[in-house]
KELOVO-311911 format. One line per field, with one value per residue (C-alpha): residue number from 1; x, y, z. Coordinates in Angstrom, 3 decimals, m for minus. Layout:
N
pos [NUM, ...]
east [X, ...]
north [Y, ...]
up [Z, ...]
This chain:
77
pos [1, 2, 3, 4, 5, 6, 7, 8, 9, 10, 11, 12, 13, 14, 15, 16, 17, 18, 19, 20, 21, 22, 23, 24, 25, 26, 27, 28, 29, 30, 31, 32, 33, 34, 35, 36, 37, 38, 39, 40, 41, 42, 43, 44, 45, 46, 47, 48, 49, 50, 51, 52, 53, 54, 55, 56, 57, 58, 59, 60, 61, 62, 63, 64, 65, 66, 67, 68, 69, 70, 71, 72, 73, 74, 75, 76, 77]
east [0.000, 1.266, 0.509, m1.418, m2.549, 0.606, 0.358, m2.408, m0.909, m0.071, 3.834, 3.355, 5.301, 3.979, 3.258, 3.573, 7.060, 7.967, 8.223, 7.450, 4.225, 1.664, m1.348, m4.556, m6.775, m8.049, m7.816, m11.152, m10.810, m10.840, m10.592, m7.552, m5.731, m6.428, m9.427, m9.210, m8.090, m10.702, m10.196, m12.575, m14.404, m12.230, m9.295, m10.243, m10.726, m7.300, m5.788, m7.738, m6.729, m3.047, m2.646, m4.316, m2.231, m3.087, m0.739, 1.001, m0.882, 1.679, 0.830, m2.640, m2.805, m0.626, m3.228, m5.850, m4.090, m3.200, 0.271, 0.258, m0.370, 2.983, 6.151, 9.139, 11.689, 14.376, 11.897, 10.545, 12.669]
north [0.000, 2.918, 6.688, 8.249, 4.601, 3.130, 6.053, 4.220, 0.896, 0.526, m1.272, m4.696, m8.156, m11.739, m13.532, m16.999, m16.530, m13.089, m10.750, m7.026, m6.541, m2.977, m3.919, m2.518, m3.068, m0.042, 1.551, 3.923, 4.530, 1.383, m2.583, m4.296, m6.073, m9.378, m8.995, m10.105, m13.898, m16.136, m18.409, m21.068, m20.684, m23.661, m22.219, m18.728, m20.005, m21.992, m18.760, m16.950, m19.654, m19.824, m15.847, m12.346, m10.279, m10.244, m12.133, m11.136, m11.527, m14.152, m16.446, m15.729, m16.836, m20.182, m21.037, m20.525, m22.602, m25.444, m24.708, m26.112, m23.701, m23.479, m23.445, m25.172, m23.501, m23.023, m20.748, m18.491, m15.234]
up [0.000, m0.583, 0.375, 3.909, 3.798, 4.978, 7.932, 9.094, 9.930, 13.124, 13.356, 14.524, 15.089, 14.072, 16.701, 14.779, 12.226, 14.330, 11.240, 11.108, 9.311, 9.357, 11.028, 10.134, 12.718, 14.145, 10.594, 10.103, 6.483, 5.097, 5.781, 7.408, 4.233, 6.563, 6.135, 2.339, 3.778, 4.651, 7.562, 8.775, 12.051, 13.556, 12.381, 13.756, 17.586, 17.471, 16.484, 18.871, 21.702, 20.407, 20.049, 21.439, 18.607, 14.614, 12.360, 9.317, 6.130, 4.941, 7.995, 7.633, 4.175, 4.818, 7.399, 5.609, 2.564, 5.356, 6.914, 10.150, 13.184, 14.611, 11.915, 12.668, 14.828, 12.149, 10.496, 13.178, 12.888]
């Protein structure tokens, strides 16, 4: 995203791989980008069991594909 957009985000860290990512949460002008990633209501109380933070969108979107919840240690940042 580019523009005032981006001054939106609010800085955040992954709580699953640990990466930096702009979270869009409490954005008022438009939708979080998460919000474009469909997760299924199963998946969506593990996370919320697992985690109280947002994700990246790259996690989000594994999970959603299938990636297992937690990734292996050499990959967590």
């Amino acid at each position: 995203m580019n523009g005032s957009n981006d001054d939106a985000l609010t800085p955040a860290q992954c709580p699953r791989c640990g990466g930096n990512f702009g979270c869009g949460a409490l954005r008022l002008d438009q939708p979080c980008p998460c919000s474009t990633v469909t997760l299924a209501p199963a998946l969506q109380a593990r996370l919320r069991q697992r985690w109280s933070s947002c994700l990246c969108l790259a996690c989000l979107g594994a999970l959603a594909a299938g990636a297992p919840l937690e990734l292996p240690r050499q990959h967590v940042q």
